[in-house]
Structures are given as structure tokens and as C-alpha cells.
C-alpha positions as CSV (number, residue, x, y, z in Angstrom):
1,X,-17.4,-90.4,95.1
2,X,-14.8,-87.9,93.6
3,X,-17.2,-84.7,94.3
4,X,-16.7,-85.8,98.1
5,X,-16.1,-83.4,100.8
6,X,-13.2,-84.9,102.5
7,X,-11.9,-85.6,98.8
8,X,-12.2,-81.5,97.8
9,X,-10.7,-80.5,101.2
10,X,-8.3,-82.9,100.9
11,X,-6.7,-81.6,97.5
12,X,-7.2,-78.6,98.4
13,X,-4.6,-78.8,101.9
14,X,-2.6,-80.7,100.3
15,X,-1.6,-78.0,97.4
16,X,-1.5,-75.5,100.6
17,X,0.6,-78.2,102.3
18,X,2.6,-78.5,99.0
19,X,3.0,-74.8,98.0
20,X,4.1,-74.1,102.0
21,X,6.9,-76.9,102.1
22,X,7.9,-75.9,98.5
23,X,8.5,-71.8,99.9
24,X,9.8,-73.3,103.4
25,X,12.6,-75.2,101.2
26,X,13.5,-72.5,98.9
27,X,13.9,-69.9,101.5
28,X,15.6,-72.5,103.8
29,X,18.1,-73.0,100.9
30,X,18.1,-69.0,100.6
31,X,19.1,-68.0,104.0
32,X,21.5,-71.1,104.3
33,X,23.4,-69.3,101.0
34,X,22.9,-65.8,101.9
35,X,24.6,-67.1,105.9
36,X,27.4,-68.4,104.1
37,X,27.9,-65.5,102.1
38,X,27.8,-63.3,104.6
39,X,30.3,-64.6,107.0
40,X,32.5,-65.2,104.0
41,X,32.7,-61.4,103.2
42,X,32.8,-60.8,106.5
43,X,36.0,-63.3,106.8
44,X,37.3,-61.6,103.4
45,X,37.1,-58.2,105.1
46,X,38.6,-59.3,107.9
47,X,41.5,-61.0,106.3
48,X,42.3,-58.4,103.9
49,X,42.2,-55.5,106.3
50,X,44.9,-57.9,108.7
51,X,46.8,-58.1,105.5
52,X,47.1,-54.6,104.2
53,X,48.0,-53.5,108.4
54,X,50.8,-56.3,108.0
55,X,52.2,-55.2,105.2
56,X,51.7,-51.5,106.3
57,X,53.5,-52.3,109.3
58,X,56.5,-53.3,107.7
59,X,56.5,-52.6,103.8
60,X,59.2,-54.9,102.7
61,X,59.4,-58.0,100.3
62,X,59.2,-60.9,103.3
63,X,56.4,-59.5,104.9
64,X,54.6,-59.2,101.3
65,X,55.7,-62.8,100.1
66,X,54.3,-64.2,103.9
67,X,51.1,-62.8,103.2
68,X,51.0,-64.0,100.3
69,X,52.1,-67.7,101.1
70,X,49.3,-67.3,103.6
71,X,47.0,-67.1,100.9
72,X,47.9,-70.1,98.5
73,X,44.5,-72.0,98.4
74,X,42.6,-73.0,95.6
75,X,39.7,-70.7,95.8
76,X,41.7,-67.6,96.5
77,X,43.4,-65.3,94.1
78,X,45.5,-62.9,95.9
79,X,47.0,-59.8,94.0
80,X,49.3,-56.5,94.9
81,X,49.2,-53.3,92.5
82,X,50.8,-50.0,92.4
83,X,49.7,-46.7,92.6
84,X,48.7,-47.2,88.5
85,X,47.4,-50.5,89.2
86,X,50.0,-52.6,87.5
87,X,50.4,-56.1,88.9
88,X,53.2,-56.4,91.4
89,X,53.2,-59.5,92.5
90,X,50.3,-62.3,92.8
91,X,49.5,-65.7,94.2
92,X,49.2,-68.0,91.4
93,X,49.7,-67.6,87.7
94,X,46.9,-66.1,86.1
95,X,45.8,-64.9,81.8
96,X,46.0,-61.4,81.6
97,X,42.6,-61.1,81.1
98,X,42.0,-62.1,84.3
99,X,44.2,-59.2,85.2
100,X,42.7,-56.6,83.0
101,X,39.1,-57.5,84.6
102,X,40.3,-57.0,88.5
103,X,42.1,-53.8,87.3
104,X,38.5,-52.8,85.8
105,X,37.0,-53.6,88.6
106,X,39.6,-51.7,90.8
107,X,39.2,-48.7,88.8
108,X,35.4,-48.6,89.0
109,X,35.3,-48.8,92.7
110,X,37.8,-46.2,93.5
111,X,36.0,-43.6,91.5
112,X,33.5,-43.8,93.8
113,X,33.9,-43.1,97.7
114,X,33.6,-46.3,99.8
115,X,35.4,-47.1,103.0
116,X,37.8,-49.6,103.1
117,X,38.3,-52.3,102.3
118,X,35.7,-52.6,99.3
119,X,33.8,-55.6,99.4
120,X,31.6,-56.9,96.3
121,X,29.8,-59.8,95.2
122,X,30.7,-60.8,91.7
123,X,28.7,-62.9,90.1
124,X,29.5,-62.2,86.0
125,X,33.0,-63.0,84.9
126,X,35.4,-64.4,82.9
127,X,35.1,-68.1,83.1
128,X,33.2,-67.5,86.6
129,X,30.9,-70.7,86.7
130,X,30.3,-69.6,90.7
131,X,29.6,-66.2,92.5
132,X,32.8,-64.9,93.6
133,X,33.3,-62.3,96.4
134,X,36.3,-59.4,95.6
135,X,37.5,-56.9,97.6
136,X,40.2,-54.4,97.7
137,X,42.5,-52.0,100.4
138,X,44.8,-49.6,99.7
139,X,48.4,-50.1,101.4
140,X,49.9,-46.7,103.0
141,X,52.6,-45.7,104.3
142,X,53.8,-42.7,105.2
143,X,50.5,-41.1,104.5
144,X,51.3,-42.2,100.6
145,X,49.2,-44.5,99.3
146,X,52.2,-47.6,97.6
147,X,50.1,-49.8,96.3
148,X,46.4,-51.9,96.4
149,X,45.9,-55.3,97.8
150,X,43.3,-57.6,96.3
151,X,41.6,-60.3,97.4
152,X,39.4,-62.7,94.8
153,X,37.2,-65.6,97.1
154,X,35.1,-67.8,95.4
155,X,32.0,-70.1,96.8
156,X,32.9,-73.0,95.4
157,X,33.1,-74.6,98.9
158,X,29.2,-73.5,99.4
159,X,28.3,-74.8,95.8
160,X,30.0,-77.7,95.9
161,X,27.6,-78.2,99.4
162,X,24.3,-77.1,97.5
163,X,23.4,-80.0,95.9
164,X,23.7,-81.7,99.5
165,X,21.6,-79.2,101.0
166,X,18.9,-79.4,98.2
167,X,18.7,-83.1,99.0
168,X,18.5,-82.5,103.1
169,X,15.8,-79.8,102.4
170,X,13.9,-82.1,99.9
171,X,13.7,-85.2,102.1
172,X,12.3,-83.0,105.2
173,X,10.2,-81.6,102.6
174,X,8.9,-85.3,101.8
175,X,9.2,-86.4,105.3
176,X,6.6,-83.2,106.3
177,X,4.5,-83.8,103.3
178,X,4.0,-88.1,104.0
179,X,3.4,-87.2,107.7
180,X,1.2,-84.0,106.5
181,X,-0.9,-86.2,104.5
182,X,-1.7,-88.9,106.1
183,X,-2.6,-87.1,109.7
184,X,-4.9,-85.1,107.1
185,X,-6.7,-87.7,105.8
186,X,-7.4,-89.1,109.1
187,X,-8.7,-86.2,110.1
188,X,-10.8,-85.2,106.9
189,X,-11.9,-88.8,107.1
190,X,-13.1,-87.8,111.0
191,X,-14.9,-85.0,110.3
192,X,-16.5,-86.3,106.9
193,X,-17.8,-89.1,108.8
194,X,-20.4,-88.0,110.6
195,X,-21.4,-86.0,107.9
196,X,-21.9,-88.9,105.5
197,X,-23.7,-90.6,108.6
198,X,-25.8,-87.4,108.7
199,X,-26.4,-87.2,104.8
200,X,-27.7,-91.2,104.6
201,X,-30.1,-89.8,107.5
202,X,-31.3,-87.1,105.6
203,X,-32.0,-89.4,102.5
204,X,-33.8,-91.8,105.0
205,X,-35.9,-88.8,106.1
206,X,-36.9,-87.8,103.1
207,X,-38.0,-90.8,102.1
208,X,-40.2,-90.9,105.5
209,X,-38.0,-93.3,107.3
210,X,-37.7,-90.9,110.9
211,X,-35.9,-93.7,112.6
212,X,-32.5,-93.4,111.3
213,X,-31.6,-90.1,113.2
214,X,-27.5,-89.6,113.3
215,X,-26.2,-89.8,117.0
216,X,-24.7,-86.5,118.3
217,X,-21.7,-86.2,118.8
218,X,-19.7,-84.1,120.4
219,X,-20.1,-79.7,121.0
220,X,-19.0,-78.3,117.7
221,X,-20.6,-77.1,114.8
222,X,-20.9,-81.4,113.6
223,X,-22.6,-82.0,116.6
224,X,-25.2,-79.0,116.6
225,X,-25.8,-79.8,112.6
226,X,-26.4,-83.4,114.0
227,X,-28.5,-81.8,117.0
228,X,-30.3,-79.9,114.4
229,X,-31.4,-83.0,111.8
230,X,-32.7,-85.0,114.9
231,X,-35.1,-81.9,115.5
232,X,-35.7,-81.5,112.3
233,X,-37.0,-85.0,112.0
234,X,-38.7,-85.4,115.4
235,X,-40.7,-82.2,114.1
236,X,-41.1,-84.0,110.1
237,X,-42.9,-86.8,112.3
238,X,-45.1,-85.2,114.4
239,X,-46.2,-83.6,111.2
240,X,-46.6,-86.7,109.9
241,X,-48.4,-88.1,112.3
242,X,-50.6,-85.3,113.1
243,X,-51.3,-84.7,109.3
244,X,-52.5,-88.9,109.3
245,X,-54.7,-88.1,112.7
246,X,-55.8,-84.7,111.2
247,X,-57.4,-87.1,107.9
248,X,-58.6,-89.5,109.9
249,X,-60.0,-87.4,112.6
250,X,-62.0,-85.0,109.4
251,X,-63.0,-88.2,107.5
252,X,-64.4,-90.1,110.7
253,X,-66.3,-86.7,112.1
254,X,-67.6,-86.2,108.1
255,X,-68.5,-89.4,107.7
256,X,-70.6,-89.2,110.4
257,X,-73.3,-86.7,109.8
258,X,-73.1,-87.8,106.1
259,X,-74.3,-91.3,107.3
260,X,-77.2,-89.4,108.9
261,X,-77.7,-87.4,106.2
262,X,-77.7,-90.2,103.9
263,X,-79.9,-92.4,106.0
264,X,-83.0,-90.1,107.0
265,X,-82.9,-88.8,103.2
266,X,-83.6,-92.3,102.4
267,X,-86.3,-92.6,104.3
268,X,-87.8,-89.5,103.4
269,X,-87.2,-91.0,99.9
270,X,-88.6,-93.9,100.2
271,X,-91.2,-93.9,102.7
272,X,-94.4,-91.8,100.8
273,X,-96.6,-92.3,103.8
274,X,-94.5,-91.3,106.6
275,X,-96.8,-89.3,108.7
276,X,-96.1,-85.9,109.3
277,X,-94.6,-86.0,112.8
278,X,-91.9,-88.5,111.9
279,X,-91.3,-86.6,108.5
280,X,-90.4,-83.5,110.6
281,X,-88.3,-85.2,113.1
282,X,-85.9,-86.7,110.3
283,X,-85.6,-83.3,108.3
284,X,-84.7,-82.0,111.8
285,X,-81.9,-84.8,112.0
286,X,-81.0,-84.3,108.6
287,X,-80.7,-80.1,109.1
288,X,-79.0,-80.2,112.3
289,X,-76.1,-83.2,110.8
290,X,-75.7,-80.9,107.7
291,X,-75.5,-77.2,110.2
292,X,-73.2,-79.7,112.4
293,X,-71.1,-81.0,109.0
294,X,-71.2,-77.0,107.9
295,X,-69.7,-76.0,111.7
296,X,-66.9,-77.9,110.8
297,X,-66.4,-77.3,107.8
298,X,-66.2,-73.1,109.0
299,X,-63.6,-74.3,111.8
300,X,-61.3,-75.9,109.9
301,X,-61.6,-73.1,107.0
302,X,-60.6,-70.3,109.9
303,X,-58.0,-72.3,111.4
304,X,-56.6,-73.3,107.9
305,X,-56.7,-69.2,107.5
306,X,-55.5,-68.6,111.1
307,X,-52.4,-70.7,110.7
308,X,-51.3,-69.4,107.3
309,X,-51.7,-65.3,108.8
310,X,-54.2,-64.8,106.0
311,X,-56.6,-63.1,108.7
312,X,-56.3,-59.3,109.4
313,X,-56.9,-58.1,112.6
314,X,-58.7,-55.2,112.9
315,X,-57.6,-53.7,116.3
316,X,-60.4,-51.2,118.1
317,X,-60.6,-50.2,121.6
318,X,-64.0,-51.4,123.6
319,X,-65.2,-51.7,126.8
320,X,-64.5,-55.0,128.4
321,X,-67.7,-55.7,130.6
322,X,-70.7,-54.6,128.6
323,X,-68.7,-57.3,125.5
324,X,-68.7,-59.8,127.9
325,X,-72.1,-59.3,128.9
326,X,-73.6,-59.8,125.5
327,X,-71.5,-63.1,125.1
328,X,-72.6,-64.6,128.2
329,X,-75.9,-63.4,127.3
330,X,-76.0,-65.0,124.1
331,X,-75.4,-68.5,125.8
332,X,-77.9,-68.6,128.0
333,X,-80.2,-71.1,126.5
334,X,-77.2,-73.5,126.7
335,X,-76.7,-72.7,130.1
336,X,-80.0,-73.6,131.0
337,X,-80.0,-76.7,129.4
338,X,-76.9,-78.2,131.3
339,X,-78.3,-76.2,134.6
340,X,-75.7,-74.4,134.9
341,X,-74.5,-70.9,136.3
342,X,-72.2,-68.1,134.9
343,X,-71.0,-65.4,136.7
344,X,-69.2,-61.9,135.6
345,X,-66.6,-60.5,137.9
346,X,-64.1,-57.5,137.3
347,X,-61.8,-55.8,139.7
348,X,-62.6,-52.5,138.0
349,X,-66.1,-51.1,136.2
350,X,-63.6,-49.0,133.2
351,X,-61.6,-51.8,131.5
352,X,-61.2,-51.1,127.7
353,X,-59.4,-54.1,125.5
354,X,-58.1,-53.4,122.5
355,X,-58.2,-55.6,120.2
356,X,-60.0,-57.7,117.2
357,X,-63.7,-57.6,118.5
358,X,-65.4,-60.1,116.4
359,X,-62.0,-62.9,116.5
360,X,-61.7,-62.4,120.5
361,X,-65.3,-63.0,120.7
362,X,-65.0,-66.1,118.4
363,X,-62.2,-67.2,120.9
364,X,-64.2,-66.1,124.1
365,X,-67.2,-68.0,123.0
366,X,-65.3,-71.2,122.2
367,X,-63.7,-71.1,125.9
368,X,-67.4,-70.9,127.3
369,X,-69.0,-73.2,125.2
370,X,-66.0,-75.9,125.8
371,X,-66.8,-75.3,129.9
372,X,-70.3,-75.2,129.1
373,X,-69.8,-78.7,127.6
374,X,-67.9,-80.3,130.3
375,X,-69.5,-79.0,132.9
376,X,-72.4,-81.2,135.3
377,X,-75.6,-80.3,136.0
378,X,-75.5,-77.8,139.0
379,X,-71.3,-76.7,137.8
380,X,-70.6,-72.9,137.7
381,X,-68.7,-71.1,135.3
382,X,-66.7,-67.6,136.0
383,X,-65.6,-65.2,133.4
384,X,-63.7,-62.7,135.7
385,X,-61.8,-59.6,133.2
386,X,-58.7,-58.0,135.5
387,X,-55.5,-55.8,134.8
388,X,-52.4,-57.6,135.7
389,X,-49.1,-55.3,135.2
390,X,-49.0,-54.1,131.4
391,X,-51.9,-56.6,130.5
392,X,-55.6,-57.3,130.6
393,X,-56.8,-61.0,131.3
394,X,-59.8,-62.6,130.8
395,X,-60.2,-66.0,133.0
396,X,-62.8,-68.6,132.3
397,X,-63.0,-70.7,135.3
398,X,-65.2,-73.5,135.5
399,X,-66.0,-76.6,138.2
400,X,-65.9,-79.1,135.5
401,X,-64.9,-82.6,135.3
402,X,-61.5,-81.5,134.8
403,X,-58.5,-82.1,132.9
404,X,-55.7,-84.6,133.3
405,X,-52.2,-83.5,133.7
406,X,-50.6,-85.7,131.0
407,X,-53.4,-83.9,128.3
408,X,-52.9,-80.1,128.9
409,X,-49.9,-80.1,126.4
410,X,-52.0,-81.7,123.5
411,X,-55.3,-79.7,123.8
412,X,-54.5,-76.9,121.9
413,X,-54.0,-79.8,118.7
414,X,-56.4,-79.8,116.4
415,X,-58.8,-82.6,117.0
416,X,-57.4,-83.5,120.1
417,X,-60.1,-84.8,122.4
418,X,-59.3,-85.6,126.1
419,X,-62.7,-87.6,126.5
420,X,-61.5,-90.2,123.4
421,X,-65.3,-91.4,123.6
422,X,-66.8,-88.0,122.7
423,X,-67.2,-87.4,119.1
424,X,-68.5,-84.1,117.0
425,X,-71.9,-84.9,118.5
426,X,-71.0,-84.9,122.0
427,X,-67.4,-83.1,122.2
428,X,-67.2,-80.3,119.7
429,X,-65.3,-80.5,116.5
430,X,-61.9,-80.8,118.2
431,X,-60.9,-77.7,117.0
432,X,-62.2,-74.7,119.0
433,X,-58.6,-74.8,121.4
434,X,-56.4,-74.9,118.6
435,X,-58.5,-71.7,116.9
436,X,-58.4,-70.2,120.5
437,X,-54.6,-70.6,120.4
438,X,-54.1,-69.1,117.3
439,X,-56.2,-65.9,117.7
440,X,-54.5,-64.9,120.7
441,X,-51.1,-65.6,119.3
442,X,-52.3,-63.2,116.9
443,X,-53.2,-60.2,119.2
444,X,-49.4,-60.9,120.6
445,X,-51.1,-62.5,124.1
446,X,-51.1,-65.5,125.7
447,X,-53.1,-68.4,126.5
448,X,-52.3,-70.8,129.6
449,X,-54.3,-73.6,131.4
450,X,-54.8,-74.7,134.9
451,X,-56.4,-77.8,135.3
452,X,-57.3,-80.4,138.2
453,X,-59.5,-83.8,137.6
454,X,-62.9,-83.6,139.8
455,X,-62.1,-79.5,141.0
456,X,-62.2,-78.0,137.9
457,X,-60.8,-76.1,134.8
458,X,-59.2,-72.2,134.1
459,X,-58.4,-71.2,130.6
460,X,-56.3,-67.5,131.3
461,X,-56.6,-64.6,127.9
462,X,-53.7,-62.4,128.9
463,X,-53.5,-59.4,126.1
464,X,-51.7,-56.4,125.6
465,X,-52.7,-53.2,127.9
466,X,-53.4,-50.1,125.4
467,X,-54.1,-47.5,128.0
């Protein structure tokens, strides 16, 4: 693909790579010339201050002509003037206009102070194809100033090196950038790996394939993204999944009282002298599947409202233990039925909750009516109301059939049933828990269970304490 990853970082190191070996070479070819340079004036000083102090020493024609047979080398010009900077005497032949330009020279640097000897880079001249380095010294004696020495070096020993030295510093530079580039495109190719492993994953989850998770590898930031799609699609399934349950658990607990509702209509329908005692026992059946079909209905509508926060809550302060009362209260035909007993306990008469009155009471109920459900004839169910710390908690404690261990994680799903036998007849609607869980979530509390098969059951309602 040429919009890859590893392809655009690629290209984009390698014109770093490029640009860096490109500025290492050219300022590796910089300091190499201005080194060379720079012990060259420095030998030119040094030679031309030893030559003046020679010929100051002992100002006479053989000391002069040593000096300047000293001198004789092809990139050297060496030159003596008088006090009016006429040529004396000079090292080779040269055109006068060569002499006319070091006199011009001389003359500009002496009417300016600089210590001596005067040393300049030249790199404009008369035939000058190469920088040249001049430099000048007065010759005294006596305190009288005879004549001027100077000294004209050229670089053509460093130029005639350059071209060498481009050609050393271009094959490191191609050396660096073959080794450069392939150790980067192992390493892009590394690290786009897993993420071409990760982005064929993605595709597969999106197309509802959840098997094809990428492996994780390793701490960094790969790994964690890697860490993170497996999550991602563990959590994609169990939507999945619980989305597929949640339609088959609503169209099998519909389809249900709409059979009976169907059926007994018939009959009504079809049956014109149905006596009156059998005609009021199936609109009975068919009222109490429709109120049982409309229960469900109302769940799943709250929930549905509950889990998208489209439900206010209306926080108020009341008094704990005349509430409960009127709950419990309102449940005692169905306690009677199942012969069973609740009891109200509180470690203090003044406990005021604040919260949602109408949604806690919806959650409340549910928790009664689930232990009223599982409970045996002869069972007894506890609603104790208690401060713990900076929270008031409401227990439901019941001596029930029970629930198993390897449940209590899935009972607050919707639909979840722990007794797979039980239906909407026999076993609620399923969803009571999960509305339970999601009106305390609400209220910023908590809801935990404590469960034991044969002993019994204790939902806990822990809120916030406002007082």
C-alpha cells in the first residue's frame, strides 16, 4: 500500500537521515579546511617572525639570501621591501603586477594598527584560482625600521587534497546512509507489524468475527493498543451476545402471554354458550396475561430510560422507617400467600434518606418481591435500615432457597434468571435486578450481594449520608 505507515515514516527518516549526513559532511569538510588553514597561518606567522629576527640579528646580504633560499618552494612567494616599499630582493621571478598588488596590500595594512606580523587570508587576486594566506613584518634595526618582509602561502597543498576528502566524506556518508536504511526498515517493518496484525483484527471485528483478537505483545504503547482491541472486542461480544439473549429472552416472555391472550379470546370468540363461570375465568386469564405482558413492557421501558440517564432524580429528604413501613405494608397480601414473615429492624428511630422517593421505592419493592418470590412457605424476610460511616443502608435479608456462587455476577443482567426453569409467570420479568442496579448507581450508592444455597440471601442499599 503506498499510504502505509511504515512507508510515510520511512520517507520521512530517511530525508532526516539524508539532510543529517548531508550537514555532517559539509561541516566535516568545513572544519577539516578551516584546521588546515589555521595551522598554516599559524606556521606562516611563525616562519616569518623567525625570519625577520634572523635577518634582524644580522642585517647583511648572506643572512637575507639564506632566508630566502630557505624559502624556494612552489607555493611560496617570498619578498623584501624598503622603507617606500620597493622590491629589494624576491624568491622567484614574478609580473609586476603581482608586485603592485602585494605593495597594495602592504600599504592598506599598515595604515591601520595591527601587531606584528600581519596575517590575512586572501582569497581575490590576480590569477589566484586558490585562497592564499599573506602576511607581512617589519625588519628593524637600530630602532629604524630598514625594510618589510613578505610572505605569500598558498593552499594548493589542501586543495589539491579536497577532492580526496569530498570522496572519504561521501562514501562514510553512503556507508551511514545503506546501514541507516536498512536497520530502519527493519525496524519500521517491526513496529508496523503488529499494527497491520491489529488493523486485519479490527476489520474482522467489525465485521462480527470476535475470534481473531491480535496477541499482545510486549509493555509499550503497541502492546497496550493491542491490550486495548482485545477488550474492546471481548466487550463488542458480550454485547452481542447479550443483545441476541435480550431478543430472545423479550420475544419468548411476549410470546407467551400473547398465546394466552390469543387462545382464551378464541374461546370467548367462539364458544356463544360458554356459561358464565367459565366466561369469567378466561377474561380473568386473559386480563392478568395482558397486566403481566403490560409489567413488562413498563420494565424494560424504565430500564431502557435508566440506562440512557434520561431519568431525573428528584432528591428529598424523608424519614427512613415510617417509608419502609408503608412498603412492607403494601405487600402484605403477598406475604400471606407464600406464609411468609417480614420484619423491620433499625438501630436508630431518626434515620432520614435522602434521596429519589418514588425510584428507591421502585428499587426497594423489587428487592422484596424477588425474596418474597424465592422464599418457602414458613421463610422470613428482614428489612433492617442502619448508618454505617458516611452512609445509610438498607438490607433485605431473606432465608430463601439461595443463590449459587457462580450466578451472583450475572444477576444484575437483564433477563438473567438463576432458576432457568422459571419463566415471567413464575420468576418475574428478569429485569427487576438490573433496574435495581441502575437506580442506585444513580443516587451515587451501591448495591452488593451475599448469598448461600439452602441459608439464604442479603441484597445491601448503601447510599449517601445527607445529615
Amino acid at each position: 500500500m503506498k499510504n502505509r505507515f511504515s512507508t510515510k515514516i520511512t520517507t520521512f527518516v530517511i530525508v532526516i537521515l539524508l539532510f543529517v549526513i548531508i550537514t555532517m559532511v559539509y561541516a566535516s569538510y568545513l572544519i577539516s579546511e578551516n584546521f588546515y588553514k589555521e595551522n598554516l597561518r599559524n606556521d606562516v606567522e611563525h616562519r616569518l617572525r623567525s625570519h625577520a629576527i634572523a635577518i634582524e640579528h644580522q642585517f647583511d646580504l648572506p643572512t637575507i639570501n639564506h632566508v630566502f633560499l630557505m624559502e624556494q618552494k612552489e607555493d611560496v612567494h617570498l619578498g623584501l621591501f624598503d622603507q617606500n616599499l620597493q622590491l629589494i630582493l624576491q624568491s622567484d621571478s614574478l609580473d609586476d603586477e603581482w608586485v603592485d598588488t602585494y605593495r597594495e596590500w602592504i600599504k592598506d595594512q599598515l595604515a591601520v594598527e595591527h601587531p606584528f606580523p600581519i596575517i590575512d587570508d586572501v582569497h581575490t587576486g590576480i590569477g589566484f584560482h586558490i585562497p592564499h594566506i599573506w602576511g607581512v613584518h617589519p625588519i628593524v634595526t637600530q630602532g629604524e625600521i630598514q625594510g618589510y618582509l613578505f610572505m605569500d602561502q598558498d593552499t594548493e597543498k589542501f586543495e589539491a587534497t579536497k577532492a580526496k576528502l569530498i570522496q572519504l566524506f561521501g562514501i562514510m556518508g553512503i556507508i551511514t546512509f545503506i546501514i541507516g536504511f536498512f536497520l530502519l526498515m527493519y525496524l519500521t517493518n517491526k513496529m508496523s507489524r503488529p499494527l497491520r496484525e491489529m488493523g486485519r483484527a479490527t476489520t474482522e471485528i467489525a465485521n462480527g468475527n470476535f475470534e481473531n483478537i491480535p496477541k499482545e505483545s510486549g509493555s509499550d504503547e503497541v502492546g497496550q493498543l493491542a491490550r486495548d482491541i482485545k477488550s474492546m472486542a471481548h466487550q463488542l461480544k458480550e454485547y452481542r451476545d447479550s443483545r441476541q439473549q435480550f431478543i430472545s429472552h423479550i420475544s419468548h416472555d411476549l410470546r407467551t402471554p400473547i398465546t394466552y391472550i390469543k387462545g382464551y379470546s378464541a374461546i370467548l370468540k367462539d364458544s356463544a354458550d360458554l356459561k358464565e363461570e367459565e366466561r369469567i375465568r378466561t377474561v380473568e386469564v386473559i386480563y392478568n396475561e395482558a397486566t403481566r405482558m403490560e409489567h413488562l413492557v413498563q420494565d424494560l421501558f424504565q430500564l431502557s430510560k435508566l440506562e440512557e440517564g434520561r431519568i431525573g432524580i428528584q432528591k428529598e429528604k424523608f424519614q427512613a422507617l415510617p417509608w419502609l413501613s408503608q412498603l412492607i405494608e403494601s405487600r402484605t397480601m403477598q406475604l400471606e400467600k407464600k406464609n411468609v414473615t417480614l420484619k423491620l429492624r433499625s438501630n436508630q428511630e431518626d434515620i432520614v434518606l435522602f434521596a429519589d422517593e418514588f425510584h428507591l421505592s421502585k428499587a426497594v419493592v423489587n428487592l422484596v418481591e424477588n425474596s418474597i418470590r424465592y422464599c418457602q412457605s414458613g421463610d422470613e424476610i428482614e428489612v433492617a435500615v442502619f448508618k454505617e460511616g458516611k452512609q445509610v443502608c438498607i438490607n433485605i435479608t431473606d432465608t430463601g432457597i439461595g443463590i449459587p456462587e457462580a450466578d451472583i455476577p450475572h444477576i444484575w443482567d437483564r433477563f438473567y434468571r438463576v432458576d432457568k426453569a422459571r419463566t415471567s409467570h413464575s420468576g418475574g420479568s428478569g429485569l427487576g435486578l438490573a433496574i435495581v442496579k441502575q437506580i442506585i448507581e444513580l443516587h451515587n450508592g451501591t448495591v452488593t450481594v451475599q448469598s448461600q444455597v439452602g441459608v439464604g440471601t442479603t441484597f445491601s442499599l448503601c447510599l449517601p449520608d445527607s445529615t
